[in-house]
C-alpha positions as CSV (number, residue, x, y, z in Angstrom):
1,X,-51.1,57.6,139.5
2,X,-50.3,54.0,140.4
3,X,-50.1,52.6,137.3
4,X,-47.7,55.6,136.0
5,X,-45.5,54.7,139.4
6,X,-45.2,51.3,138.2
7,X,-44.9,52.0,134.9
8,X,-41.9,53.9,135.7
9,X,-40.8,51.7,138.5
10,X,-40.4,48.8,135.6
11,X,-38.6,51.4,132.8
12,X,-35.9,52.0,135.2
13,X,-36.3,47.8,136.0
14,X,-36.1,47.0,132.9
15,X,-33.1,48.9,131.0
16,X,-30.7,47.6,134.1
17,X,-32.0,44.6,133.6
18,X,-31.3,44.9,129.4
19,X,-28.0,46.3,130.7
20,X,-27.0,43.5,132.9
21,X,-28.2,40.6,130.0
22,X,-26.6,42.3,126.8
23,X,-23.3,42.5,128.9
24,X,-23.3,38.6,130.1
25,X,-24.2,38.6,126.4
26,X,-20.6,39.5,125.7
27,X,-19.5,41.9,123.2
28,X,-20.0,39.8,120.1
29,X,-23.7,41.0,120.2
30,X,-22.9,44.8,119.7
31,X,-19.8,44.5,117.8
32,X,-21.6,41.9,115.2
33,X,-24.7,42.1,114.5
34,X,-25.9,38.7,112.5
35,X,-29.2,38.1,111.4
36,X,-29.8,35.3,114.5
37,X,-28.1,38.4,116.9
38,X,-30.7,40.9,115.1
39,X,-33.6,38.6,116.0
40,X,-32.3,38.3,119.4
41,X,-32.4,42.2,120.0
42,X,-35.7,42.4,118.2
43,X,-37.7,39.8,120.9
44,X,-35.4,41.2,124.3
45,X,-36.8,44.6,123.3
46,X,-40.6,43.3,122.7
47,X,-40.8,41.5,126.0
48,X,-39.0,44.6,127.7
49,X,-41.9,46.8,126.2
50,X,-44.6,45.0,127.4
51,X,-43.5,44.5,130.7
52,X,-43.5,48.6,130.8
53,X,-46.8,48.8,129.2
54,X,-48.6,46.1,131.0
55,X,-48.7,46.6,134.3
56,X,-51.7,44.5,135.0
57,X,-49.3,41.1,134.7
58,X,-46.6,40.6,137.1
59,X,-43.6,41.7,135.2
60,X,-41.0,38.5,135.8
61,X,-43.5,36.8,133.7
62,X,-41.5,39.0,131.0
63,X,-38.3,39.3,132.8
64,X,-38.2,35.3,133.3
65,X,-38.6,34.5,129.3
66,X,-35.5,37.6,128.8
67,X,-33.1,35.9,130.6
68,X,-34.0,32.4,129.4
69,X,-33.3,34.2,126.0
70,X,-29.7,35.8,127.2
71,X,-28.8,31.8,128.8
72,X,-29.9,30.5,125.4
73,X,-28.0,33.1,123.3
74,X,-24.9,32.2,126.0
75,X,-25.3,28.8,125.6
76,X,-25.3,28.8,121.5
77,X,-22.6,31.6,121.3
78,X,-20.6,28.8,123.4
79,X,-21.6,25.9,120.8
80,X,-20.6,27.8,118.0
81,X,-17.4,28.9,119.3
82,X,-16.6,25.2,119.5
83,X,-18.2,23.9,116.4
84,X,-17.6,25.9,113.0
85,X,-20.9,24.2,111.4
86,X,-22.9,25.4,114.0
87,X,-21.2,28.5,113.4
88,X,-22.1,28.9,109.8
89,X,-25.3,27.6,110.5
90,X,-26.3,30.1,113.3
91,X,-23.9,33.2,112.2
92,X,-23.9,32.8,108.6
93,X,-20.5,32.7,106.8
94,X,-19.5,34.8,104.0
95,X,-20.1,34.9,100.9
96,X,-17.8,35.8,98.1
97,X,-19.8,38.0,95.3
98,X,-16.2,39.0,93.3
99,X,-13.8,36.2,92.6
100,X,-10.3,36.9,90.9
101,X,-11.4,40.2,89.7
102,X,-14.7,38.7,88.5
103,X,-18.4,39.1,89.1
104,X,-20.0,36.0,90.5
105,X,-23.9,36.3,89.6
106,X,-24.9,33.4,91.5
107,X,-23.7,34.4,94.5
108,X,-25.3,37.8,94.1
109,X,-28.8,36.2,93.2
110,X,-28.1,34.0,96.4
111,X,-28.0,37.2,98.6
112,X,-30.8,39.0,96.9
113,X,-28.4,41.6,95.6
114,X,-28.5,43.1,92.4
115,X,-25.2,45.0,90.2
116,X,-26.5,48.8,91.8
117,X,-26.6,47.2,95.8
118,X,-22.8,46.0,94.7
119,X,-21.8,49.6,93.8
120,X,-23.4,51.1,96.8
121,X,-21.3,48.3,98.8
122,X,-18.2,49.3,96.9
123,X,-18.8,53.1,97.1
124,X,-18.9,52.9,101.0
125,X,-15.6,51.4,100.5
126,X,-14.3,53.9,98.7
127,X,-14.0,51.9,95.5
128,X,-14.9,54.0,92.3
129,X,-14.2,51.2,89.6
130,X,-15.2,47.8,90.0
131,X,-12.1,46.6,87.6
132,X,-10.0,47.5,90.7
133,X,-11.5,44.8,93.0
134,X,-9.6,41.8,93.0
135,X,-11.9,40.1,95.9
136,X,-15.2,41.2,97.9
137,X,-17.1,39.5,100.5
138,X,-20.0,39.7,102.1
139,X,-20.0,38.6,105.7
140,X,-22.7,38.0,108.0
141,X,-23.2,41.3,109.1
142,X,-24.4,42.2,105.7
143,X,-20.8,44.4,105.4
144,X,-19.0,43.5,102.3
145,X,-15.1,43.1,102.7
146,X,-13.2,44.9,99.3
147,X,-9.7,43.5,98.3
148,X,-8.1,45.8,96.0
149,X,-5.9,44.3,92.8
150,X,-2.4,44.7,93.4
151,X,-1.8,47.8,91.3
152,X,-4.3,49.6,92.9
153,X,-3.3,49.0,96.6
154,X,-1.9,51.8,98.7
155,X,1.7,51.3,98.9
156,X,3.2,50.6,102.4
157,X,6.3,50.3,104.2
158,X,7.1,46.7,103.1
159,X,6.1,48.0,99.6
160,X,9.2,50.0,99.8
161,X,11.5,47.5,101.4
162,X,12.9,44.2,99.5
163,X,10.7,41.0,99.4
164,X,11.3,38.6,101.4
165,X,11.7,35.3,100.5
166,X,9.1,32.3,101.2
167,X,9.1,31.3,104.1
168,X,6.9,28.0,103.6
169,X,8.6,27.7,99.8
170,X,6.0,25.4,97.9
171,X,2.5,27.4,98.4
172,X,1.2,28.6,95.2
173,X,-2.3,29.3,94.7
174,X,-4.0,32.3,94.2
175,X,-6.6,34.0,96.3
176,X,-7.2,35.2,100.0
177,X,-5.9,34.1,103.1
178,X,-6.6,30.1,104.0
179,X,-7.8,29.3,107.6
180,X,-5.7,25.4,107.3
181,X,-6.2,24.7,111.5
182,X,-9.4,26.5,112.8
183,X,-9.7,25.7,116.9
184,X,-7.4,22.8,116.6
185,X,-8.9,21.1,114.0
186,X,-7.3,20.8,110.5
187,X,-8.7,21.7,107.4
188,X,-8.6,19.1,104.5
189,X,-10.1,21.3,102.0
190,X,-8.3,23.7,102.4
191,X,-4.7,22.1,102.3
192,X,-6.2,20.3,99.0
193,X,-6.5,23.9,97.9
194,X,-2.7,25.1,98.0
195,X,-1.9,21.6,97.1
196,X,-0.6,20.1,100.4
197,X,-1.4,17.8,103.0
198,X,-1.6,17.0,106.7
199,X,2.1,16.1,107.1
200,X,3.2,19.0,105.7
201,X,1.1,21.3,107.8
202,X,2.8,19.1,111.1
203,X,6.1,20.1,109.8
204,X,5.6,23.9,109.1
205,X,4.1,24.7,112.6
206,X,7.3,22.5,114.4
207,X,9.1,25.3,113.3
208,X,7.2,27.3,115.7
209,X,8.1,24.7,118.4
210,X,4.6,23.3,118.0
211,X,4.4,19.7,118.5
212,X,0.7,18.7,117.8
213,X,-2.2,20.4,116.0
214,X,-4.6,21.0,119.0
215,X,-2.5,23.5,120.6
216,X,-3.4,25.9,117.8
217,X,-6.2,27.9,117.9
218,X,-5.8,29.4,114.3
219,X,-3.7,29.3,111.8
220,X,-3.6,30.3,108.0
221,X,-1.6,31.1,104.9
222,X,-1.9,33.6,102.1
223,X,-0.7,33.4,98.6
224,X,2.4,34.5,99.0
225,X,3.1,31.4,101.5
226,X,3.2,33.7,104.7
227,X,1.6,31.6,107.4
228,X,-0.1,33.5,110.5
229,X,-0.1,31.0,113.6
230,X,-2.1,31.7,117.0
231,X,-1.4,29.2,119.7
232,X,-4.7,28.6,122.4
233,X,-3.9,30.8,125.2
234,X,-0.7,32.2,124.1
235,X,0.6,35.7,122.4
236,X,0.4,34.9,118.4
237,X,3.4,34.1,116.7
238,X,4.2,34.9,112.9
């Protein structure tokens, strides 16, 4: 009767104490689900189990190792917020399988996918014909992203209304969106990719009354020369 007492005592210990560490977790661990944040979930649950189940031990020799688990997972989440190759390297970063409308093997040997996982990915997306993707990613999560060729997009309001004209002017490339300034930090490749550089990225986000490059958190362009800015701290502008 004791040990069921204490064996209860600790259930009812331990899922407020799960609570209170996936919530100082953030949300990023139930909204996105990485392999690293899968692996995370997997050994918090383990050591949560056994400190129900063995109630010979003292149970904060479990509880300690959880939260050193939650600080570390803080502590990276942090890190990789800061730095996007620890990002990639802890997160993952995704991984384009369709290219410009066509199939890119490599990448789907890479992922350990083969052509009927791609058509289950692209059914869940409501995508009958794969000659109607233009782009798909996969991301992290294991979700793929589907971009639609043109002709096959639904048609919107702006659809309907006359184009406006370019607001950058000299952008032409084509493809998805470019991240050219991620956390304040400006990315060569990707201006070498819509054939520009560093001073003419300085110019373009003056116009937003931006004097220097570390006040933006995020900023990219799409193929159409439409540049989304976001400055640190502030409402976005675009």
């Amino acid at each position: 009767m004791e040990d069921l007492s204490t064996a209860l005592l600790r259930t009812l210990f331990s899922y407020l104490f799960l609570l209170v560490i996936l919530r100082l977790m953030g949300k990023r661990e139930l909204g996105k689900m990485s392999v690293f944040d899968v692996v995370i979930s997997i050994m918090l649950a383990e050591m949560a189990v056994l400190a129900i189940e063995d109630v010979n031990k003292p149970a904060f020799l479990y509880y300690i190792p959880m939260l050193l688990i939650a600080l570390l997972e803080i502590v990276m989440a942090y890190i990789s917020l800061k730095n996007k190759k620890i990002r990639d390297v802890v997160d993952g970063s995704a991984d384009i399988i369709i290219e410009n409308g066509e199939i890119r093997e490599h990448a789907l040997r890479r992922n350990r996918l083969n052509m009927d996982d791609l058509m289950v990915h692209l059914r869940q997306k409501n995508v009958k014909n794969i000659a109607d993707v233009e782009f798909a990613l996969l991301e992290p999560t294991g979700q793929m992203s589907v971009f639609l060729k043109q002709p096959k997009e639904p048609v919107t309001r702006e659809d309907l209304q006359i184009p406006r004209s370019n607001p950058v002017g000299t952008v032409t490339y084509k493809g998805l969106p470019i991240p050219l300034i991620l956390d304040g930090k400006v990315r060569s490749e990707a201006l070498r990719k819509i054939g520009q550089n560093e001073l003419w990225l300085k110019r373009e986000i003056r116009k937003y009354g931006i004097k220097d490059i570390r006040e933006v958190s995020f900023c990219s362009i799409d193929d159409r020369g439409i540049m989304y800015l976001d400055k640190k701290d502030k409402s976005p502008l675009q």
